[in-house]
FIPAVO-403642 format. One record per atom (N, C-alpha, C): residue number from 1; chain; atom name; x, y, z. Coordinates in steps of 0.05 Angstrom, whole numbers, padded with zeros to 5 digits. Atoms other than C-alpha are relative to their C-alpha. Example, Ala and Ser with C-alpha at 12.3 -4.5 7.8 and 13.67 -1.06 7.14 Angstrom:
<recs>
<rec seq="1" mol="A" atom="N" xx="00018" yy="-00024" zz="00000"/>
<rec seq="1" mol="A" atom="CA" xx="00246" yy="-00090" zz="00156"/>
<rec seq="1" mol="A" atom="C" xx="00018" yy="00024" zz="00000"/>
<rec seq="2" mol="A" atom="N" xx="-00016" yy="-00024" zz="-00001"/>
<rec seq="2" mol="A" atom="CA" xx="00273" yy="-00021" zz="00143"/>
<rec seq="2" mol="A" atom="C" xx="-00015" yy="00022" zz="00014"/>
</recs>
This chain:
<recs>
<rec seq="1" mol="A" atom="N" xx="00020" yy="-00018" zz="-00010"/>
<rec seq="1" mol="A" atom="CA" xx="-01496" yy="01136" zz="01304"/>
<rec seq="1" mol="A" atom="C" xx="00010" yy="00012" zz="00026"/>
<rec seq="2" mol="A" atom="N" xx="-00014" yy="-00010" zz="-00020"/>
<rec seq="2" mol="A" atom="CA" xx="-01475" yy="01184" zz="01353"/>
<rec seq="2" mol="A" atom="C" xx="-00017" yy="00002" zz="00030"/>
<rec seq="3" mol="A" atom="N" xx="00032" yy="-00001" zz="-00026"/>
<rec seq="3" mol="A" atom="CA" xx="-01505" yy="01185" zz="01426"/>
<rec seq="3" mol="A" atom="C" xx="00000" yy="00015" zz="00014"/>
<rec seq="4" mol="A" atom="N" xx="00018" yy="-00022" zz="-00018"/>
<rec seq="4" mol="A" atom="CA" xx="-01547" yy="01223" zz="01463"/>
<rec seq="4" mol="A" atom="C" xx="00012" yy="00012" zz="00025"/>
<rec seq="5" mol="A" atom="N" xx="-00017" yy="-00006" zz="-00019"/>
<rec seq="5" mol="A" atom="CA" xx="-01500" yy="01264" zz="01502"/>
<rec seq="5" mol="A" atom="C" xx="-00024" yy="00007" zz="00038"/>
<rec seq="6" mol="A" atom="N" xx="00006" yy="-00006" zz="-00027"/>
<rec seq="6" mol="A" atom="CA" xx="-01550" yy="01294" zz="01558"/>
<rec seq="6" mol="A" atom="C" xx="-00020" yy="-00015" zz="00008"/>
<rec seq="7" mol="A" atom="N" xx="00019" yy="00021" zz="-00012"/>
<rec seq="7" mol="A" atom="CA" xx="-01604" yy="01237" zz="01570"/>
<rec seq="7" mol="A" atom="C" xx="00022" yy="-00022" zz="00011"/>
<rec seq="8" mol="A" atom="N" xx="-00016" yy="00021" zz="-00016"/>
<rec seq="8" mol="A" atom="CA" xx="-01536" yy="01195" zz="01590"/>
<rec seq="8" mol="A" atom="C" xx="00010" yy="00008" zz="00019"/>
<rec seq="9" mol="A" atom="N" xx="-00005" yy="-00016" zz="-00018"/>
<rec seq="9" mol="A" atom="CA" xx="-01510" yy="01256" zz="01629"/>
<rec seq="9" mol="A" atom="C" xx="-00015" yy="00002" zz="00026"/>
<rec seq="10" mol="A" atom="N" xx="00020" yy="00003" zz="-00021"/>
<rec seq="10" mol="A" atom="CA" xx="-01570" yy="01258" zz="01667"/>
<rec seq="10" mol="A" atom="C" xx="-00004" yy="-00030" zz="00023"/>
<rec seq="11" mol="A" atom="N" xx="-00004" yy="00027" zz="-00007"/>
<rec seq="11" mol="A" atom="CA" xx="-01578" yy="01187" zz="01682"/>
<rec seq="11" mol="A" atom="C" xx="00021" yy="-00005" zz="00013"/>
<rec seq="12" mol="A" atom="N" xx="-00019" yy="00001" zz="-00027"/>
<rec seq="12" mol="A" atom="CA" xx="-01512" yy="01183" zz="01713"/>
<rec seq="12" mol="A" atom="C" xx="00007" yy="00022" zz="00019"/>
<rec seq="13" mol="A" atom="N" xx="00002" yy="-00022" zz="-00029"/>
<rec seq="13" mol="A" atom="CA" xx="-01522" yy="01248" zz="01750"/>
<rec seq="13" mol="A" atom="C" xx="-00021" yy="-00012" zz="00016"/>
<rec seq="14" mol="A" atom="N" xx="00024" yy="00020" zz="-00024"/>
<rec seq="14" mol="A" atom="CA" xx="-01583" yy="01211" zz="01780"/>
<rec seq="14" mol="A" atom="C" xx="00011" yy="-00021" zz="00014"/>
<rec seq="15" mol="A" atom="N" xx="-00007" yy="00016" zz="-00007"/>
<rec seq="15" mol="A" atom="CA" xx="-01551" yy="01154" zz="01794"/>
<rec seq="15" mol="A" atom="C" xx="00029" yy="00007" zz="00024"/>
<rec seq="16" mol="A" atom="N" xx="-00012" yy="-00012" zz="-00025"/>
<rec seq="16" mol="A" atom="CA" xx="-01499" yy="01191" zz="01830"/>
<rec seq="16" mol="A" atom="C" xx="-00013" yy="00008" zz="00012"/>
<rec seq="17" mol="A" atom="N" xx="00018" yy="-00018" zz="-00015"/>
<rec seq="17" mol="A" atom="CA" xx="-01545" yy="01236" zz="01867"/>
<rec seq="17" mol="A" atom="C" xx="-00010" yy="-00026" zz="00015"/>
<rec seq="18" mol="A" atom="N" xx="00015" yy="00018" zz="-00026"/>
<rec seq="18" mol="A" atom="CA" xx="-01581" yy="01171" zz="01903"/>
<rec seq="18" mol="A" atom="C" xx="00025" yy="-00016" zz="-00002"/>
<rec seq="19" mol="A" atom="N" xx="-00023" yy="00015" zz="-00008"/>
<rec seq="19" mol="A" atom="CA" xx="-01516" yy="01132" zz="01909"/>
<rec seq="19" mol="A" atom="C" xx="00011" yy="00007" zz="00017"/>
<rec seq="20" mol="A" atom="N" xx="-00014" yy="-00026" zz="-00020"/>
<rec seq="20" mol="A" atom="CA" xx="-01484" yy="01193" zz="01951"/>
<rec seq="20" mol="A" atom="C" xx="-00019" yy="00011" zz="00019"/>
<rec seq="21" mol="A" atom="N" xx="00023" yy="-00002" zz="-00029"/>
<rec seq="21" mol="A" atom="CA" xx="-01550" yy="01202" zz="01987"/>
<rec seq="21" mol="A" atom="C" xx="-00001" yy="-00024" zz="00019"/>
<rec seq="22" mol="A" atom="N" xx="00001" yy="00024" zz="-00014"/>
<rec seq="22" mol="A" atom="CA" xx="-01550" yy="01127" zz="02001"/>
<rec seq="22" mol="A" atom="C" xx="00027" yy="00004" zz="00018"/>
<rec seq="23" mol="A" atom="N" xx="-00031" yy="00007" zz="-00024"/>
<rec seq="23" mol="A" atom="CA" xx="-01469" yy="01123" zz="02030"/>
<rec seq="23" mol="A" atom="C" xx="-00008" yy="00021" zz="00022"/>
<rec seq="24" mol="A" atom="N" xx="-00007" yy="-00022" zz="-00023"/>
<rec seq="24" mol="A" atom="CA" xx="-01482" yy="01190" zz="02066"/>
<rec seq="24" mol="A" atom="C" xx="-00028" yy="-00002" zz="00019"/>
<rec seq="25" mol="A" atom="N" xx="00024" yy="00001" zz="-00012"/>
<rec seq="25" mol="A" atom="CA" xx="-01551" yy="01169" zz="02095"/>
<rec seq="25" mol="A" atom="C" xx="00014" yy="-00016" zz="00017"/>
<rec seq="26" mol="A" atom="N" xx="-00007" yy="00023" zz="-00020"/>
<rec seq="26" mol="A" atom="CA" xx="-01517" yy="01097" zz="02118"/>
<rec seq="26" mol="A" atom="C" xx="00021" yy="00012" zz="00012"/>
<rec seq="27" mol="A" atom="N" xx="-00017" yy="-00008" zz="-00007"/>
<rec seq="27" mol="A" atom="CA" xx="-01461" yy="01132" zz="02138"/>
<rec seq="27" mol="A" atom="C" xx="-00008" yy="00022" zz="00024"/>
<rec seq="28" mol="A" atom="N" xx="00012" yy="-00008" zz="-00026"/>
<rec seq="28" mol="A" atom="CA" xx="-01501" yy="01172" zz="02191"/>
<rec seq="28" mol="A" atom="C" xx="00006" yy="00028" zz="00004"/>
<rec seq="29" mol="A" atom="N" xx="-00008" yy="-00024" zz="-00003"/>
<rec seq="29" mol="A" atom="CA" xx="-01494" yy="01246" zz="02168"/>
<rec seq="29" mol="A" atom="C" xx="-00022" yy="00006" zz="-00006"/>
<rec seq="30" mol="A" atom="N" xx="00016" yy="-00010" zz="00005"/>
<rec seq="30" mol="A" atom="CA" xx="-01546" yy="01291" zz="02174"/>
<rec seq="30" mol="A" atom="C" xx="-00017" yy="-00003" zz="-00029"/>
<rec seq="31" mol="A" atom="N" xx="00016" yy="-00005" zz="00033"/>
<rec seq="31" mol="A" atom="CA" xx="-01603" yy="01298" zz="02112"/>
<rec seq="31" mol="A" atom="C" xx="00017" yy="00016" zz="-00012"/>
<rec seq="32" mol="A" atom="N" xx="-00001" yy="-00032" zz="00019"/>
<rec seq="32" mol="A" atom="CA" xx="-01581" yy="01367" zz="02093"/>
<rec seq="32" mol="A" atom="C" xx="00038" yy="-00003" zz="-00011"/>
<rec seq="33" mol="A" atom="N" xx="-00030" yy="00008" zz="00010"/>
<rec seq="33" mol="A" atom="CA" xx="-01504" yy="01346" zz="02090"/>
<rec seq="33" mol="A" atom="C" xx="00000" yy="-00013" zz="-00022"/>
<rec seq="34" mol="A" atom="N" xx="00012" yy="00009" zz="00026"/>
<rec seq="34" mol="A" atom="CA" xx="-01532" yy="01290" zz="02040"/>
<rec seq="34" mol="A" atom="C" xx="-00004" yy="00013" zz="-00015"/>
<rec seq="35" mol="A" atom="N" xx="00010" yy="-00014" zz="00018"/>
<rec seq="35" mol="A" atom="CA" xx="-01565" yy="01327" zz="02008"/>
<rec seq="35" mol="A" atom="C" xx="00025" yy="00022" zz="-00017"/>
<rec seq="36" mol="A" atom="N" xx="-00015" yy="-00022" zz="00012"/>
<rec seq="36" mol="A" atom="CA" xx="-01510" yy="01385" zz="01988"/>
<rec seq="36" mol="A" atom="C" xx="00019" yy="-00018" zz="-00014"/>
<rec seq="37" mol="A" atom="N" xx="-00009" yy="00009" zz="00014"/>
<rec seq="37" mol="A" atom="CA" xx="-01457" yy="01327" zz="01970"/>
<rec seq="37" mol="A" atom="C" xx="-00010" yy="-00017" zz="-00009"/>
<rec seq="38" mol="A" atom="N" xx="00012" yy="00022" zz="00015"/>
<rec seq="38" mol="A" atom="CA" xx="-01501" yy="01289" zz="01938"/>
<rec seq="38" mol="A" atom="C" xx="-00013" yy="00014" zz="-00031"/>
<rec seq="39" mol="A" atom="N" xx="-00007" yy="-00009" zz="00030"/>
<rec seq="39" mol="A" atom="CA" xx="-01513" yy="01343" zz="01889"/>
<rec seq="39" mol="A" atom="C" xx="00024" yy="00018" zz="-00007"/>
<rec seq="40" mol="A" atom="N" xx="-00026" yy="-00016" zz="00011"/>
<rec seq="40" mol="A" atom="CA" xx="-01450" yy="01375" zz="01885"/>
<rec seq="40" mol="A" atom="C" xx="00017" yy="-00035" zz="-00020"/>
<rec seq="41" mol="A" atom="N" xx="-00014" yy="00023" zz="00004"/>
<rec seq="41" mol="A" atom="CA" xx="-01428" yy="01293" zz="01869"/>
<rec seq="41" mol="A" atom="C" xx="-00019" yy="-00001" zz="-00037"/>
<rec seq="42" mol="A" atom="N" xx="00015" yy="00004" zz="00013"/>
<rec seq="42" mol="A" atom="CA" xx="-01488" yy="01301" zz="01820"/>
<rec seq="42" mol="A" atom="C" xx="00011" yy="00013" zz="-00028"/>
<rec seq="43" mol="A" atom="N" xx="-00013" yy="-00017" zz="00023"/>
<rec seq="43" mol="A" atom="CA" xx="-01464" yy="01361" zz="01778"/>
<rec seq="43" mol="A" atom="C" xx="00028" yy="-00007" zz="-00008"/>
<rec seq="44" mol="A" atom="N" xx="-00028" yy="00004" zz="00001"/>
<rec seq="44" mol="A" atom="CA" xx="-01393" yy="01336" zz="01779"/>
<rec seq="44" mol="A" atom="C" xx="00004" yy="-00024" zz="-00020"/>
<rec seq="45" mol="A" atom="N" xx="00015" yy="00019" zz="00018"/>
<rec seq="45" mol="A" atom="CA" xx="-01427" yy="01271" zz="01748"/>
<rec seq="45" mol="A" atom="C" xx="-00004" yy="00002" zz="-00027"/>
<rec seq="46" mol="A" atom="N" xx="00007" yy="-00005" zz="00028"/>
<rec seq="46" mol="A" atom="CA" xx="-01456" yy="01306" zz="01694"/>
<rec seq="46" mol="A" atom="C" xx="00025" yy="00017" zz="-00013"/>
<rec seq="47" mol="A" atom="N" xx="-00011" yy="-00010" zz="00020"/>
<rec seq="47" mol="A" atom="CA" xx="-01407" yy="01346" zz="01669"/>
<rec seq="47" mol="A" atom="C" xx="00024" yy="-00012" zz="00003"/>
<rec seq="48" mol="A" atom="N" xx="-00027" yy="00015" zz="-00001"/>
<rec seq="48" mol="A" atom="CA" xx="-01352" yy="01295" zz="01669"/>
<rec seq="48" mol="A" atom="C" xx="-00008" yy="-00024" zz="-00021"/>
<rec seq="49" mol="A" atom="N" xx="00013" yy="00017" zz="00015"/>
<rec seq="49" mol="A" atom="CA" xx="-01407" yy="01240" zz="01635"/>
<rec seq="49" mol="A" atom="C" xx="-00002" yy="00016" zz="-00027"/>
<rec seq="50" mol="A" atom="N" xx="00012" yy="-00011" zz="00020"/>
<rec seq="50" mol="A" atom="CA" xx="-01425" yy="01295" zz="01588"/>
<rec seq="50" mol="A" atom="C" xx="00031" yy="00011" zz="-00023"/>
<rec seq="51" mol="A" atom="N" xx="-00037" yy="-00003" zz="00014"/>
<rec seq="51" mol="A" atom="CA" xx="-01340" yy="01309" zz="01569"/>
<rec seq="51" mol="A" atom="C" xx="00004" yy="-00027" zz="-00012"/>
<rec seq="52" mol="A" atom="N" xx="-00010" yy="00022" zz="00004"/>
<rec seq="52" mol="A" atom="CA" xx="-01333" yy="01235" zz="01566"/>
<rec seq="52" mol="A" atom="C" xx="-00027" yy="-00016" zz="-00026"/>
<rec seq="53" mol="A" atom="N" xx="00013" yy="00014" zz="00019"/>
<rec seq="53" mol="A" atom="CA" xx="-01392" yy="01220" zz="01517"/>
<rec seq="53" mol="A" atom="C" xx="00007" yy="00018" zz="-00028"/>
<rec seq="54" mol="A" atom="N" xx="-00005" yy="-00008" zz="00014"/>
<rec seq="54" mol="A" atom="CA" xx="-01374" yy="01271" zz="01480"/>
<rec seq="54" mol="A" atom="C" xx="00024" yy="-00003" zz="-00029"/>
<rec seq="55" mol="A" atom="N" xx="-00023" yy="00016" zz="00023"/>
<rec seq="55" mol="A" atom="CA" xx="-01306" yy="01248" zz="01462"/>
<rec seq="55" mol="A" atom="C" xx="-00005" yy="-00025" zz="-00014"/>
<rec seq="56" mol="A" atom="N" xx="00021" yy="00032" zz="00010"/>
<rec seq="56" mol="A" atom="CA" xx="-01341" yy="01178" zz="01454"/>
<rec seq="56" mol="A" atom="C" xx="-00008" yy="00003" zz="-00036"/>
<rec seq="57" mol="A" atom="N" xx="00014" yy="-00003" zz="00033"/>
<rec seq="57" mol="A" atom="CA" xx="-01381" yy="01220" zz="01388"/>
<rec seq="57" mol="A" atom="C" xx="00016" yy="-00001" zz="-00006"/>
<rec seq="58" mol="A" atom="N" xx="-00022" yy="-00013" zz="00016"/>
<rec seq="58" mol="A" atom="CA" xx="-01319" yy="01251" zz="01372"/>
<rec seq="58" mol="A" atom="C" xx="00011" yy="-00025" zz="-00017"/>
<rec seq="59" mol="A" atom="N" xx="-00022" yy="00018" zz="00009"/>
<rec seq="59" mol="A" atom="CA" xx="-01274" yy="01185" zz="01365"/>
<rec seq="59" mol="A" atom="C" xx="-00028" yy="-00021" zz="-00016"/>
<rec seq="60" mol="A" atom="N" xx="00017" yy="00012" zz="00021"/>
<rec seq="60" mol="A" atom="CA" xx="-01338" yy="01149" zz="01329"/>
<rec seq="60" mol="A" atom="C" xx="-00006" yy="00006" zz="-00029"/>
<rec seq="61" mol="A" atom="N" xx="00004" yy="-00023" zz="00027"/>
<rec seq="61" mol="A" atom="CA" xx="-01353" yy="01207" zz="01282"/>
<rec seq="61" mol="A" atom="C" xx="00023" yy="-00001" zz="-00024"/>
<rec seq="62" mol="A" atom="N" xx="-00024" yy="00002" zz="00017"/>
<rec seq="62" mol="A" atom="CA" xx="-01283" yy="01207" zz="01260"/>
<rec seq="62" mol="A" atom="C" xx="00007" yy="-00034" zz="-00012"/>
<rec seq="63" mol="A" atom="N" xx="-00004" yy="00014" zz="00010"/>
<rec seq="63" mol="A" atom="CA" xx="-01279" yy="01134" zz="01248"/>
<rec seq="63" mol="A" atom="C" xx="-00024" yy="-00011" zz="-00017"/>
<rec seq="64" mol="A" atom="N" xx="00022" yy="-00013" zz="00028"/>
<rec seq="64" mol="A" atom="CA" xx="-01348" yy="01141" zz="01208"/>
<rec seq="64" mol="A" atom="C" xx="00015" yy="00007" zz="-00018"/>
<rec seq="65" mol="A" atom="N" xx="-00008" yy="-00021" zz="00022"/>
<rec seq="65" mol="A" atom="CA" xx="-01318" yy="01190" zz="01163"/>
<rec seq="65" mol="A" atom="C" xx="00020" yy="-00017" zz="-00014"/>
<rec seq="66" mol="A" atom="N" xx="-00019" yy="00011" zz="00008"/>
<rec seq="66" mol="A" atom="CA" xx="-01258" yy="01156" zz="01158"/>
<rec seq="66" mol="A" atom="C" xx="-00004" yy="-00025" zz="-00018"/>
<rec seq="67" mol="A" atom="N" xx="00025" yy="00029" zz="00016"/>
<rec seq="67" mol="A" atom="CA" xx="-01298" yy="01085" zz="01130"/>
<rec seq="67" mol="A" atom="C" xx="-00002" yy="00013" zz="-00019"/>
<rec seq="68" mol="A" atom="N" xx="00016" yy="-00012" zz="00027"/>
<rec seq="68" mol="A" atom="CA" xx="-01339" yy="01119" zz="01082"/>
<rec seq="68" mol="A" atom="C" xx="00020" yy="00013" zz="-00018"/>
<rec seq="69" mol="A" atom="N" xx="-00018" yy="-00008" zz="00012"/>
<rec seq="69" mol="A" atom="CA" xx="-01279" yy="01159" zz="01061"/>
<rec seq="69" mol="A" atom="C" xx="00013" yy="-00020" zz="-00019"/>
<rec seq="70" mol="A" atom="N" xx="-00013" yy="00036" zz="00006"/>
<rec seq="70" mol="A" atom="CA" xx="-01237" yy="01087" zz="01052"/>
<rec seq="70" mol="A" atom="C" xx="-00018" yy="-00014" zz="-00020"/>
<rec seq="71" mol="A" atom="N" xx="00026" yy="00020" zz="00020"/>
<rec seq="71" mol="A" atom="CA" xx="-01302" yy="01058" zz="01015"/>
<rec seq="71" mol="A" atom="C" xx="00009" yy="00019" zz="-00021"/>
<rec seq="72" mol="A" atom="N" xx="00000" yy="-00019" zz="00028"/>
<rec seq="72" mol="A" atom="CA" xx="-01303" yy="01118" zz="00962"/>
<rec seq="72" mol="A" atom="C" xx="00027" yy="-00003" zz="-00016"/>
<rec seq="73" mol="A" atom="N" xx="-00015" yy="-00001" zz="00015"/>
<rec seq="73" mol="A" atom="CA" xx="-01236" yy="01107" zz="00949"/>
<rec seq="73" mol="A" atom="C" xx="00014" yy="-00017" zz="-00011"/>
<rec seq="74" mol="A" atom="N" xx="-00006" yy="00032" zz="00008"/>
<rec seq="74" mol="A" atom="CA" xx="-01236" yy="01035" zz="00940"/>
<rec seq="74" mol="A" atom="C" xx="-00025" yy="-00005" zz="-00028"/>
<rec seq="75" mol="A" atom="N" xx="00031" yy="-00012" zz="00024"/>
<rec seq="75" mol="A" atom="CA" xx="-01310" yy="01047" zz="00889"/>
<rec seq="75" mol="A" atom="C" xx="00026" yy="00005" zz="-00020"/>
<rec seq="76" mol="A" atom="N" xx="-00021" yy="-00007" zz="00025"/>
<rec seq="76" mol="A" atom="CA" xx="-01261" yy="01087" zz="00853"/>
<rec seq="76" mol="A" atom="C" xx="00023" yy="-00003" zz="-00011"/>
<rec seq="77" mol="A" atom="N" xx="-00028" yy="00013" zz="00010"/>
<rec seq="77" mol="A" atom="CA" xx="-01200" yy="01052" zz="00850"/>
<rec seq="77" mol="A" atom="C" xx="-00012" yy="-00029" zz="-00021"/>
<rec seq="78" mol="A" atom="N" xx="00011" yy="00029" zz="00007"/>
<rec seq="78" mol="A" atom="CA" xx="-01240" yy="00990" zz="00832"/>
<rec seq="78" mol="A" atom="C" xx="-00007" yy="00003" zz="-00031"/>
<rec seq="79" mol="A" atom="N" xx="00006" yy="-00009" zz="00027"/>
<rec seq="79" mol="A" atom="CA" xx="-01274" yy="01027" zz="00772"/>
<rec seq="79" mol="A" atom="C" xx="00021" yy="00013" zz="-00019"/>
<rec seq="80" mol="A" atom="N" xx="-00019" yy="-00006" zz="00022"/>
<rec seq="80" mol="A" atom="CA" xx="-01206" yy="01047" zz="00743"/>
<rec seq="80" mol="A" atom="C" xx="00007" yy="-00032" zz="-00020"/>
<rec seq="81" mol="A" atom="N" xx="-00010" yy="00018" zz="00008"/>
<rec seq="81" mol="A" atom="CA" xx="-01187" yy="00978" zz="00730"/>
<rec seq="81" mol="A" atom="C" xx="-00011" yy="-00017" zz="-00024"/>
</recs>
């Protein structure tokens, strides 16, 4: 089953976004500094999570296919005999 590319995207864009608020809060830089790399860390998040789940379907999908393929042609080897 392939997964949910942008509810995981998100999720670790959030999780970056207050992770990078947290270091740059304790770290004693202004809000508004926070704030800008904390979503520039955010978007960078998502579309890096959302490349990497992607390939995730990709290399699942294909070994799906590949199975079912392998089954059909074991069915039909089996029924020659």
């Amino acid at each position: 089953m392939p997964l949910h590319v942008r509810s995981i995207a998100i999720s670790a864009a959030v999780l970056f976004f207050f992770g990078l608020s947290l270091i740059g809060w304790v770290s004693g830089l202004s809000p508004f500094t926070c704030c800008k790399r904390a979503v520039a860390g955010a978007i960078f998040a998502y579309i890096v999570t959302s490349c990497a789940v992607k390939a995730i379907n990709a290399i699942v999908l294909n070994a799906m296919i590949t199975n079912h393929m392998n089954q059909r042609k074991e069915t039909k080897g089996a029924g020659r005999d």
